[in-house]
Each structure stands twice: as C-alpha cells, then as structure tokens.
C-alpha atoms as one frame of an Amber mdcrd trajectory, in Angstrom:
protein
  26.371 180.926  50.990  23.791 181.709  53.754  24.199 184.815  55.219  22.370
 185.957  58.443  21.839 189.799  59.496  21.054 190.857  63.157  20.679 194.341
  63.658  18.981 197.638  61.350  21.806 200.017  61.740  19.075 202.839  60.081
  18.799 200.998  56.906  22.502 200.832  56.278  22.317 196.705  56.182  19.960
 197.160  53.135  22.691 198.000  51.309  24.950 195.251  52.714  22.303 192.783
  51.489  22.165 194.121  48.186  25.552 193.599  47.380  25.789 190.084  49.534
  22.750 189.204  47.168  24.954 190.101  43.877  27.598 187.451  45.043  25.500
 184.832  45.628  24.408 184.569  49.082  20.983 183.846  50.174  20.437 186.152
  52.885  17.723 186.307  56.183  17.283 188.944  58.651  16.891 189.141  62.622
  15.717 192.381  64.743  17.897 191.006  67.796  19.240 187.805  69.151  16.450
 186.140  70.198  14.659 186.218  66.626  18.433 185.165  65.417  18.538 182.252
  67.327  15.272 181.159  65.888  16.112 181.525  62.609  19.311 179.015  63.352
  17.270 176.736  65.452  14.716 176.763  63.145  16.836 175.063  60.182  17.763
 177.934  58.341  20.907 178.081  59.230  23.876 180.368  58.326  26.927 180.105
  57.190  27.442 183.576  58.653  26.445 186.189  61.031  26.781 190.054  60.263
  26.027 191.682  63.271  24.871 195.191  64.212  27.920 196.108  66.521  25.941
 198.139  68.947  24.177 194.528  69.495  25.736 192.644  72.724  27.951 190.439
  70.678  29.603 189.106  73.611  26.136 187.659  74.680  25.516 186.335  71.259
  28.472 184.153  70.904  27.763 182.651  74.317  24.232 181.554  73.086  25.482
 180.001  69.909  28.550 178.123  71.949  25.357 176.821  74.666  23.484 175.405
  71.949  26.644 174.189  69.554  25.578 176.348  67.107  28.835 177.099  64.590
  28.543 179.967  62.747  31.284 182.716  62.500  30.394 186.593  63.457  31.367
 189.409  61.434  30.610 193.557  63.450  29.522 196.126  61.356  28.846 199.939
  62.305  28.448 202.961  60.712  30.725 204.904  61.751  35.084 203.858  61.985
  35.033 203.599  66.223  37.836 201.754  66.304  37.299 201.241  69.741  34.320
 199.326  68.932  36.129 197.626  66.269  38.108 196.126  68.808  35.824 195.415
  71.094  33.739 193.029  69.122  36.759 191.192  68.098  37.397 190.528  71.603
  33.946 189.607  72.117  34.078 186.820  69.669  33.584 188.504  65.720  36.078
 187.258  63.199  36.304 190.383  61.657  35.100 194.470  62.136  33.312 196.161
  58.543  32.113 200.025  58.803  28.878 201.173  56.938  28.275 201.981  54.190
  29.266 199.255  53.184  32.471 198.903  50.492  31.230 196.058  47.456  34.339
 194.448  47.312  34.902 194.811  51.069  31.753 192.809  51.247  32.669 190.082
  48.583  36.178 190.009  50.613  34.482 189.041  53.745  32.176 186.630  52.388
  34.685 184.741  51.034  37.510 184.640  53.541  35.580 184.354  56.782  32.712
 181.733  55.350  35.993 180.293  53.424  33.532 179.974  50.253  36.605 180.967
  47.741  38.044 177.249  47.706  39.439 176.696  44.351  39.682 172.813  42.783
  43.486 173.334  41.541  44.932 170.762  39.501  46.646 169.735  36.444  48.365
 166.189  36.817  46.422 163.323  35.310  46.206 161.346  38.187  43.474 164.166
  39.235  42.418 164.758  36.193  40.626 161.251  36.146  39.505 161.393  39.582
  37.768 165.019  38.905  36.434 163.711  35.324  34.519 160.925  37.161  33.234
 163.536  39.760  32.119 165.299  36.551  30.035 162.050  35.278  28.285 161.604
  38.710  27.742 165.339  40.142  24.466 165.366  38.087  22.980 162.343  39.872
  21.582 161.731  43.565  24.029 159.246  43.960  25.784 158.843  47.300  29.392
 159.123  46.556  32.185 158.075  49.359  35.392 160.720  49.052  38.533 159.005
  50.160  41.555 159.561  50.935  44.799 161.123  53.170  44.268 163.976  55.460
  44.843 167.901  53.196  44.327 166.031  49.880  41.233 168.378  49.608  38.419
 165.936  50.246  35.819 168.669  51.295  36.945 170.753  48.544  36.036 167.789
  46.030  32.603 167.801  47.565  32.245 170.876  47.002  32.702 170.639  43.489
  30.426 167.678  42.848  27.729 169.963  45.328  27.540 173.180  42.680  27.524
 170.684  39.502  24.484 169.136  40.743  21.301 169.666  40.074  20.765 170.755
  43.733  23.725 173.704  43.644  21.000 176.415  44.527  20.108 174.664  47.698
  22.100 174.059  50.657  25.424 172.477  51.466  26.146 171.434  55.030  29.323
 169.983  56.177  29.884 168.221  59.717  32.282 167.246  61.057  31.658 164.070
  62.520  35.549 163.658  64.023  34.874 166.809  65.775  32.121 166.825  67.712
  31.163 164.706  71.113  29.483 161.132  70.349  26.665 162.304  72.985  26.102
 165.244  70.632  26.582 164.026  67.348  23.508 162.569  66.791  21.705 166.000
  68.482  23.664 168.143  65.284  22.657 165.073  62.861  18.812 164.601  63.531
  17.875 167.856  65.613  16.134 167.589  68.984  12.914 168.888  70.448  12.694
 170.859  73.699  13.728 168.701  76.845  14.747 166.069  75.156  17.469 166.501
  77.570  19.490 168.597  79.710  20.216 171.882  78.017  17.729 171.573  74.974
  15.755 174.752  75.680  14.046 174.779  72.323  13.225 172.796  69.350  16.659
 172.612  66.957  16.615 171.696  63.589  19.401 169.123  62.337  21.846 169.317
  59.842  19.438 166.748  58.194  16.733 168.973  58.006  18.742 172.029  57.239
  20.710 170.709  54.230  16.929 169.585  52.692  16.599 170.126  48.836  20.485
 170.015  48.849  23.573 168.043  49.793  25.128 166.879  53.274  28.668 166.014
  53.579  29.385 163.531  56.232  33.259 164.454  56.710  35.424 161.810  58.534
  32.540 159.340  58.914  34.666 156.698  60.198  34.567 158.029  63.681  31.379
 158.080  64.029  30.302 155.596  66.872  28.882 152.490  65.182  25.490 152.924
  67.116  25.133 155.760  65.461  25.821 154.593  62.091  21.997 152.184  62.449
  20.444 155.225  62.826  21.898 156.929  59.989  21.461 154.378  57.564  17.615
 154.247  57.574  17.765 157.835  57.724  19.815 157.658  54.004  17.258 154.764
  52.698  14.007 155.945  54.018  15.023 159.226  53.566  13.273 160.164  57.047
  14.611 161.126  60.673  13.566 160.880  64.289  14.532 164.419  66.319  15.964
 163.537  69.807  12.802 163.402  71.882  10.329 163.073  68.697   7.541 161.788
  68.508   7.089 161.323  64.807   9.318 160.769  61.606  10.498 164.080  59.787
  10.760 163.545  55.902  14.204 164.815  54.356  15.331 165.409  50.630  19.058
 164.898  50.227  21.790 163.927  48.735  24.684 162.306  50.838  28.542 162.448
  50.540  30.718 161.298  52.731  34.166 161.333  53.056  37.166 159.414  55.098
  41.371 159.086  55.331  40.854 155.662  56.465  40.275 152.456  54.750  36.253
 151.509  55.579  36.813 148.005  54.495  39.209 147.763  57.221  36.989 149.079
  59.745  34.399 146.947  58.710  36.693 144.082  59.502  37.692 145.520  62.658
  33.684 145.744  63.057  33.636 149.403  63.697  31.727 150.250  60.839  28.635
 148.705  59.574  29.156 147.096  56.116  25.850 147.831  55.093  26.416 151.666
  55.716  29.464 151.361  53.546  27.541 149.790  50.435  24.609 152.438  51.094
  27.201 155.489  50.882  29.582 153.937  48.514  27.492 154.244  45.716  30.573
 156.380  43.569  34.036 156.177  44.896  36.196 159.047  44.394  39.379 158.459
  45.610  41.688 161.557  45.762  46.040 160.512  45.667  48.342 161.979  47.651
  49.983 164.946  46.314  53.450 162.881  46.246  51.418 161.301  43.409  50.302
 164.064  41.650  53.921 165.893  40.896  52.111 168.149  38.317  49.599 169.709
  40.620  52.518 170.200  43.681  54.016 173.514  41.575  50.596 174.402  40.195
  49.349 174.557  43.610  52.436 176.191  44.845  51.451 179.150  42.669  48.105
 179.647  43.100  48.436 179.826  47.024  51.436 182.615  46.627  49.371 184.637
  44.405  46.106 183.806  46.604  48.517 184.914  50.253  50.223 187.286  48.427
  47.320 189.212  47.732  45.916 188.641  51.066  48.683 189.817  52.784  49.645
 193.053  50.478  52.561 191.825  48.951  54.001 191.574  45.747  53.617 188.611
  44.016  56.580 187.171  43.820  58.173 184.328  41.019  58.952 180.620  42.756
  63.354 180.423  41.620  64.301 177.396  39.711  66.196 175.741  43.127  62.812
 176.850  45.318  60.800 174.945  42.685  63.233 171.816  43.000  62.771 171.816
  46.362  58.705 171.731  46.668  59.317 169.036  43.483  61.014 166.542  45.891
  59.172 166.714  49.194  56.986 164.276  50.172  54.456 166.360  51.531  52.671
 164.162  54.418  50.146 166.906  54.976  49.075 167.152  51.057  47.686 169.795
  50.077  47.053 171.743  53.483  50.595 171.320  54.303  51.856 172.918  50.870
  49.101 175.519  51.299  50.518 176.852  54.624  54.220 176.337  53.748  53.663
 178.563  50.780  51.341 180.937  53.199  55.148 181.378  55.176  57.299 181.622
  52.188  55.026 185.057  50.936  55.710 186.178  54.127  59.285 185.323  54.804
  60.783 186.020  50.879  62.831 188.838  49.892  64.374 190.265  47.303  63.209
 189.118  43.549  61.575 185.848  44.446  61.166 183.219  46.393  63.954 181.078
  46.915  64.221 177.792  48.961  65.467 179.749  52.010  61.965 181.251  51.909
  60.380 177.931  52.300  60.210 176.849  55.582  58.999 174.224  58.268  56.437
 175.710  61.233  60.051 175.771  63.392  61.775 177.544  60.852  64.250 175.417
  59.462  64.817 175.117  55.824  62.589 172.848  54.580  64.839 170.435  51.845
  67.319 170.335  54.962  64.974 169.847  58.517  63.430 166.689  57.972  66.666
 164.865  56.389  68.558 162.668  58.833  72.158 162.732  57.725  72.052 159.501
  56.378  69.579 160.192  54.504  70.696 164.075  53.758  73.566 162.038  52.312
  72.723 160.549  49.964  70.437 162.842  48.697  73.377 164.950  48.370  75.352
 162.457  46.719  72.639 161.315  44.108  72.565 165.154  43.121  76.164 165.339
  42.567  75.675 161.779  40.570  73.121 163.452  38.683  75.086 167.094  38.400
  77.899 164.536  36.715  75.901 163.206  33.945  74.383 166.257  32.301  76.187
 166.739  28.942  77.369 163.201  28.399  76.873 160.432  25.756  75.367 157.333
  27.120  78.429 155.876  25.499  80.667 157.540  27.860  78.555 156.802  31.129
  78.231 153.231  29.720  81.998 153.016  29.914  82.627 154.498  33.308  79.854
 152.121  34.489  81.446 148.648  33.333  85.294 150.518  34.595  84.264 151.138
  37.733  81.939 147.971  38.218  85.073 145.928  36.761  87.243 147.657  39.606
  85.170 146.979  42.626  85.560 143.438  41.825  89.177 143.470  41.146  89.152
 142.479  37.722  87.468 139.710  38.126  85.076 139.198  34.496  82.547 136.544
  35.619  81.463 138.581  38.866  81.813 142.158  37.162  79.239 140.798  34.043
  76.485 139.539  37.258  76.350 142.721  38.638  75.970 144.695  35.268  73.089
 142.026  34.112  74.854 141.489  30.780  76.460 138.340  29.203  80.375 137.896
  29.762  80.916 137.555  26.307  79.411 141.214  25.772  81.688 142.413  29.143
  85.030 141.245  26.924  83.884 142.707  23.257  83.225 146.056  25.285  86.647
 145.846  27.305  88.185 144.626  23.756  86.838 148.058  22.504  87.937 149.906
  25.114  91.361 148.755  25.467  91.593 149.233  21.344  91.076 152.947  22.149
  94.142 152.814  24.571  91.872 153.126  28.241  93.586 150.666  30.697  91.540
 148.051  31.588  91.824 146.695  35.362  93.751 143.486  35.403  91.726 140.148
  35.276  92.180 138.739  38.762  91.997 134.644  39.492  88.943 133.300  37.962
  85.654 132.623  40.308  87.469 135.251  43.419  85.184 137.517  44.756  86.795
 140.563  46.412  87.696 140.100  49.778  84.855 141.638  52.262  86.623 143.615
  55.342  86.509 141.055  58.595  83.341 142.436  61.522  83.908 143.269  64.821
C-alpha cells in the first residue's frame, strides 16, 4: 500500500512512518499541499493521505476532487481536540488518529480505510479450481480477463494473482472504468500534459504510468467507449502511451488484468467491443461462479464476515444457529458475495442473545430474509417441500416406496396402466408390488375401468 504524509507535526509522523513501514506500506512525504499534489500528479500516487490536521484539509480535498484525484484522507494531531477531530471529518477525512501514534491503531487504519485487508475466502471446489488456475498463471505477464456476476469478488481475485506475481512489490492500480466520465477516462488512463484542455493546470501522470513495474486492473472494461478501446490496445502491445496533449510516446512496464460481469463475446457481436482487444486481454480466463454455485463457500463466508464485523464493531462473536445456517444455505444470493457480506454486516448488529438466529438476518428494509423475497406461491411451496422433507426423516425407502405407488395409484382412481406411466415402472412390477402389499393386509384402491383417466374438473 502507498501511503502519502502531508504535514511534520514536530517529528511525531516519523514515528507514524515507522510503523506504516513495518506493515508494508511504501510511504512518501509532502511539507504542504502543493508539494502533495505533485507527488500525486507526478505518478506516485497514493493509496492514502495522512494529513497533519492543523493543514487546511477542507482545501485539500477540493484540489484532489478538481483534478479527479481519488485518494482517501485520514487527520492526525497530537494532541485528543476533539473538536478538531470533528472538524476534519466534516472537511472531508475518513477518519481522525491522535499522535503518538498507537501501532495497531496504525495497522487498523491502513487496512480499513485503504480496504487492503481483503481476504480470498473459499472452500467449495468450484473455487477451488478457478483459484488453482490463478495459482498456475500469477507468476507470468500474462494478461488474464476476470469474469463474472457483480460481488463474486472479481477485484479481490486480482488481487490475489497481483501479490503472487513476480511484480507484488510494485504497484497495483485499479480503475474503475464503469465509473468515471468517457471524456475523462482516457485523461485517468494515459495522463495529460498542461492545457491539454480546460482544467489541466499541470502535467498528470496516468494510471498507466503510475502502475509501471506492476499490475493495472481494468475493472468493468466493457463500458469503456469502443474508441477508447483502439487506443488501449496498442498501448497493451506496444507497451507505450500518448499523454493527452503529448507530444511523444511514454514507455510503460505492466501487466494487465481486466475484469467484466458481462459476456465480451456478446458485445463483440453487438460491436461494442473490439474483438481484437478481447483476444489481447484474454490471454487466461478466470471465470469466478456465482455463490449459488459455490454452496460450500456461502457458510464459510458467512463466518468470516461475522467474526471480521464483529470485531469491527465491538461485539461478541457470536455462533450462526442451525435454522440461521439453513437459511443463508438456500438463498440465492443475486448480489454474491457483497450481498452476503453486508447481510451478515446487519445480522452482528441486529443478533441477541446466544447467537445468531434467522431473525437476525435481514434484508436492507428489514424483513426477514427466508420470508421477504418469497411470493406466496412460491413461500408455499417452499413450505410444503419442507414439511415433505420433515416427513421422510427416519423412514425406510421401503416405506416411502409404498406410500408413493398408494397415493400415485389413488390420484388415478385405481386405474393400473395410468398409475405405472406416471411412476416410470413396468405394470407388471406395479401388480407384484400391490400383490405384496395387499399380502401384508394394506387395502389397495380398487382397479377402476381399464384405459379411464380420472376425470379433470370442467374450466370456466
């Protein structure tokens, strides 16, 4: 993680970058805004900002909006002025830390607000095979395509394949290509020099020039307007770019990923993206399933986000109950993974008692969650297959064998031919097993007139 100091605060930061050092972070420093602004225009870059709170922070943030620059801002002082506390949050800082600085206080921060503590969690086979061919390719240079439905944990795949590479002491960049303006997109991709239009007050650095010596995710690349997309496919192949406003190629060293929740081959049909783009990026495909297809890794995940919210939010930990665990089991989960996350993010904070039962897991409204999205129909027969199911624990197949041919044998009204269609078995078996039956005194439902079909009730 790249972590960017403004401020001295009388040699008190010294300390903070120290301990940022021990957990990993490369760190830079900056006297005062102007010399941190820069550092991030000059390709640096930062995953975060820890500011001197005596610095205008207000006037900060508004310099990093003007110029799209995304980084969050965490205040320190040295002293517990709450009042200042409060007043940087409201300027724009994520989060308030007095000096001296506490270690784990430190390591805290760095993780939560830079969101560097993503875990890969899984234990169904389904992942399994996806993550043991991100295992073969992470030590290549090979540009790997991440697919698949929106939460499955696409960026935090990258991730992974990112710090198993030979390149894991350089740079990752992610951008978002779904989230920022087509006009600016290609500003954040390739950098621009100063005037190259309205607004561009100095030379920036891109994200292709920042992430240099290490990887670059392209997330959602399917948006990206196909005009674009020429442009970024001779900057993968001749591993070169052209600022906005430049007058000469910039070499670049990096590896590309890329990931998308749509299918490419479609768009390339549709002729919204390039088809030789796709064959340049889809070197590797690693194609994540939907987390109603990985049943193992719904509970696994379950736990590790109560423990991981529990903690957060100074609770106990508490055990998922047997019906709560039934419950995650059989949802579909449309949001994957990030739906599950925040579900379980509510249940920590709703549960009482012991643990956390399935009134503790809840929709964003509220409502239960195995009873809000069931129409009754459909909450029906849910409940009915339950009961179905309730009714044969602690029987023989013999004896649900029997109530099956019964009951199939009533419903036509005796008749054999019809009764031995529906049960897929040969009428001559039907009468040896009614034979048996009727040996062992059960009455056996009248045969009716051969070749009549129960009568259906008249429409209308």
């Amino acid at each position: 993680m790249r972590l960017l100091i403004v401020g001295t605060l009388k040699g008190q930061l010294t300390t903070a970058t120290k301990i940022a050092m021990e957990n990993g972070a490369t760190v830079t420093h900056a006297e005062d805004h102007e010399q941190a602004m820069r550092v991030l225009r000059g390709g640096k870059g930062a995953d975060l900002l820890l500011v001197d709170v005596a610095l205008d922070i207000r006037d900060l943030v508004m310099r990093l909006e003007a110029e799209h620059i995304h980084a969050p801002i965490v205040a320190c002082g040295i002293t517990n002025d709450a009042r200042a506390a409060v007043a940087a949050i409201h300027a724009g800082a994520k989060e308030y830390i007095p000096l001296p600085p506490d270690p784990e206080l430190i390591a805290a921060v760095l993780a939560a607000v830079a969101n560097d503590s993503r875990e890969l969690i899984y234990r169904d086979e389904a992942m399994a095979r996806v993550v043991k061919l991100a295992q073969q390719i992470a030590g290549s240079d090979a540009s790997v395509m991440i697919t698949g439905e929106s939460g499955t944990g696409k960026e935090v795949l990258a991730r992974y394949v990112h710090t198993r590479s030979a390149r894991a002491k350089r740079p990752f960049i992610s951008i978002n290509c779904a989230a920022i303006p087509e006009h600016l997109l290609e500003s954040e991709l390739f950098g621009h020099e100063k005037g190259a239009f309205t607004g561009a007050i100095a030379r920036r650095i891109g994200k292709f020039e920042e992430a240099t010596g290490g990887t670059l995710l392209l997330d959602e690349i399917s948006e990206m307007d196909v005009r674009l997309q020429s442009k970024l496919l001779r900057a993968i192949q001749e591993r070169v770019i052209d600022r906005v406003g430049g007058t000469k190629p910039v070499p670049v060293d990096i590896r590309i990923l890329a990931t998308s929740n749509r299918n490419l081959a479609d768009a390339v049909r549709e002729g919204t993206f390039r088809e030789d783009l796709l064959f340049r990026l889809n070197v590797v495909n690693l194609k994540i399933p939907p987390l109603r297809e990985r049943p193992a890794d719904i509970l696994e995940l379950a736990q590790h986000f109560v423990k991981k919210y529990a903690e957060a939010n100074c609770v106990p930990v508490r055990p998922i109950s047997t019906e709560a665990r039934r419950v995650l089991s059989t949802t579909r989960w449309q949001g994957n993974v990030r739906e599950l996350e925040n579900t379980m993010h509510r249940s920590v904070l709703m549960a009482q008692g012991d643990e956390i039962g399935p009134d503790a897991i809840l929709t964003p409204d509220g409502d239960r969650l195995d009873l809000a999205k069931t129409v009754p129909a459909v909450a029906h027969a849910t409940m009915a297959a339950e009961q179905v199911t309730r009714a044969l624990v602690g029987r023989t197949v013999a004896d649900v064998e029997r109530d099956l041919i019964l009951e199939t044998l009533k419903h036509c009204l005796g008749n054999r031919t019809h009764a031995a269609n529906i049960l897929g078995i040969s009428i001559r078996t039907l009468r040896n097993k009614l034979n048996e039956y009727s040996d062992g005194g059960i009455p056996i439902t009248p045969a009716g007139t051969p070749g009549e079909y129960p009568r259906m009730p008249a429409m209308g």
